[in-house]
N, C-alpha and C positions, 0 to 999 in steps of 0.2 A: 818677632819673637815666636819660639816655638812652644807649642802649647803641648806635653804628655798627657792622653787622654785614655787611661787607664779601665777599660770598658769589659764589665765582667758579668756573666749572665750565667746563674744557678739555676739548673733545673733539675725536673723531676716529671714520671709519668705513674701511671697508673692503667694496667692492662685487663684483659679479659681471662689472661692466667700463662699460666708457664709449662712449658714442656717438659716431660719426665727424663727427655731425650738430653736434655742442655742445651737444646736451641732454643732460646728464649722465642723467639717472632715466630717460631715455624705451626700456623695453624690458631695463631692469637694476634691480637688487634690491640690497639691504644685506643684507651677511652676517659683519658685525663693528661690533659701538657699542662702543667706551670712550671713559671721562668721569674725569678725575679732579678734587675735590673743594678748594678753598684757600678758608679764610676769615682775611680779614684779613693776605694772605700767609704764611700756615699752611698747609699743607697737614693735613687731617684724617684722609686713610684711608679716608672712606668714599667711594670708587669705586662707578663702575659699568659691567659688563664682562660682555657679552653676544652671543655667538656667532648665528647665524640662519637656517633653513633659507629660502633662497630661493625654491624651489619653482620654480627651473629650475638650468641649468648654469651653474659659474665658467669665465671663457674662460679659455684657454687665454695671452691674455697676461697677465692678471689676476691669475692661478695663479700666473707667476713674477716678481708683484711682491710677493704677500700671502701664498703657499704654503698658502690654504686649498682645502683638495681637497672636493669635491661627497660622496665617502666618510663626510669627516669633519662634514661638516652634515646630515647623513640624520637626525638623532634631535637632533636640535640645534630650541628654538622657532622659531616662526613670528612676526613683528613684530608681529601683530595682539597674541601671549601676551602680549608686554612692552611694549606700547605705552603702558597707563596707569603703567605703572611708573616708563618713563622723562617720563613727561611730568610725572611727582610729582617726579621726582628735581630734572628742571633747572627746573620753576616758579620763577620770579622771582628767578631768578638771572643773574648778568652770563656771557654764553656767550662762551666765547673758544678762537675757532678760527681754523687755518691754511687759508688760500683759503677761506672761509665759503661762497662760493656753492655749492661743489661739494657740501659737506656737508649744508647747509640745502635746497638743491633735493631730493635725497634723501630725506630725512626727510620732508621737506613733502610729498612723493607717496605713501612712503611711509603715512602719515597719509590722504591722501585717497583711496586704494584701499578702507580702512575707512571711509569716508563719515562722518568725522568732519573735523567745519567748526572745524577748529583749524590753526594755522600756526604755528610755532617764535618766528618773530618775535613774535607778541602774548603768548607764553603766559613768553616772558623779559623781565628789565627792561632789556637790552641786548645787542649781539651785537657782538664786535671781532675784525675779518678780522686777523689779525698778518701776513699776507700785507703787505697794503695798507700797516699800521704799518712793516714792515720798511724796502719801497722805500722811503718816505721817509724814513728814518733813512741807508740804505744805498743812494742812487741808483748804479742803473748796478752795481752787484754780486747774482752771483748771490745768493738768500733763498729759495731751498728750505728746510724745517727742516734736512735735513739742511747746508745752507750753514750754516746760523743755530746750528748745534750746533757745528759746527765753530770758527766765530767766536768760540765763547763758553766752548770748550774745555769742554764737554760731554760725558760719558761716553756713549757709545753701541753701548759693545760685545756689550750683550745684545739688541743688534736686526741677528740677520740680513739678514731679510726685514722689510717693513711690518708693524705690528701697530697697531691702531688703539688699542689701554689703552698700549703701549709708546710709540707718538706721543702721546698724550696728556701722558703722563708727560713725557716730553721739551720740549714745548710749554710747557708749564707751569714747567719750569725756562728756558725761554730767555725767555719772558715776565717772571718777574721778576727775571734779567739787564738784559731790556730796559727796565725799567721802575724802576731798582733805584734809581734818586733818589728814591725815595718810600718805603723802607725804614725813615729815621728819625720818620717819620710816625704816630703812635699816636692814635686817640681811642678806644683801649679802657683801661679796668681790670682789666688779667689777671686776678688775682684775683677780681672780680666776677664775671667774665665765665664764669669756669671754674667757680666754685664754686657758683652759682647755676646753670649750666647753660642759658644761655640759647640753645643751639645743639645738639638735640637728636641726639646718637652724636659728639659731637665728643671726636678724641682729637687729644692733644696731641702733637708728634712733638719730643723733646727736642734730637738731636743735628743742626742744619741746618748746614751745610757754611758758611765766610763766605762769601760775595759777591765776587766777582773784580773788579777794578776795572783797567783797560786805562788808561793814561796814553799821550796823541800822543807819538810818535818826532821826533827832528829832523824829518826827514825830512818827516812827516804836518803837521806845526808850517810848514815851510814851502810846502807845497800850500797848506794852511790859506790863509795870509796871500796865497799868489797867488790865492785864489780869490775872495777879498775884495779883491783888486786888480781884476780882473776885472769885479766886481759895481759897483764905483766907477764903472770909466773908462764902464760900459754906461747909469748908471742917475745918475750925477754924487754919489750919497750914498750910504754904506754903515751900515746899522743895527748893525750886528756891531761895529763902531768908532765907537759913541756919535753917529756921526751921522742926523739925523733934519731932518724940515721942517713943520711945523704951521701949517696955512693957517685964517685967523680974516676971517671978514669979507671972502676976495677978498687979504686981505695973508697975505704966507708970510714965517714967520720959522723961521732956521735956528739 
């Protein structure tokens, strides 16, 4: 029997600050990785959550978004300690992060300071910006996480300040908010799955909260329909109301 083992790992980091230039990494360090763990829409527990001495200074506007002080990374590893760690962790697994470039550029120099000819892209089976997913779910509204937490009435009161295991955490519950049509979707046998062990430190987490489900308002119901008026009067067919045009041979039938 074949087992689908749906292996999804949300991260998040936390730097020493960002460049005015747009190059994220160019002259800044990571000095926070968390990763949390879902297979199969499960979250498992095993995390991965790791502090980092940069070997320069946190700026000072960086300080009061992340509140990690230069004090408290003095005895803290260096990326090069956990490098092979983290790169076992997220091997061939699907990465899903918010704004991915900012993360992934990071990491990726990260990595090539140690002159290791690896890139994040190759060493996962995919990488999903939920940045990117969001705007097109939600054009024209803000989609910060924290927007996205907010929307989805998501608990967020154990996050002060940024935490990059506390983003992760949260990412990963608006991710399968955003995603939650695909909920009644199984091609496991719990039972096989568990008992056999084929997903090695997998714990099961008994109590998951249901799934919130947002029904349109009047109100939204008729946006909606104006907005599909719109698409008509601009474009002469509207797909969203069954209409369509299939052209065979040069002839179009509608």
């Amino acid at each position: 029997m074949t087992i689908i083992c749906n292996r999804q790992i949300f991260l998040d980091t936390e730097t020493t600050g960002i460049n005015k230039s747009g190059i994220y990494y160019e002259g800044h360090r990571i000095v926070e990785i968390g990763a949390v763990e879902i297979i199969n829409r499960r979250p498992t527990g095993n995390n991965f959550h790791k502090y980092l001495n940069p070997g320069r200074s946190v700026t000072d506007e960086s300080f009061k978004i992340h509140g990690i002080s230069n004090d408290f990374l003095t005895n803290k590893p260096t990326f090069s300690e956990i490098a092979k760690e983290l790169i076992d962790y997220i091997r061939g697994a699907e990465l899903i992060i918010h704004n991915a470039l900012f993360d992934i550029d990071f990491i990726n120099h990260e990595l090539s300071q140690l002159k290791l000819d690896i890139k994040i892209e190759n060493i996962c089976n995919n990488i999903i910006d939920t940045l990117k997913m969001s705007r097109k779910l939600f054009p024209g509204k803000k989609n910060s996480l924290d927007a996205l937490c907010l929307r989805y009435n998501i608990n967020t009161n154990k996050r002060k300040l940024h935490s990059a295991i506390l983003d992760a955490q949260m990412l990963s519950e608006v991710f399968l908010m955003m995603t939650s049509g695909q909920l009644s979707l199984s091609f496991v046998n719990k039972e096989i799955f568990f008992e056999k062990k084929h997903v090695k430190n997998f714990k099961h987490v008994a109590k998951i909260p249901p799934l919130l489900v947002i029904m349109a308002n009047e109100k939204e119901m008729l946006n909606h329909e104006m907005t599909l008026d719109l698409i008509k009067q601009k474009s002469g067919l509207c797909l969203w109301r069954g209409e369509y045009k299939v052209t065979i041979n040069n002839n179009s039938y509608e």
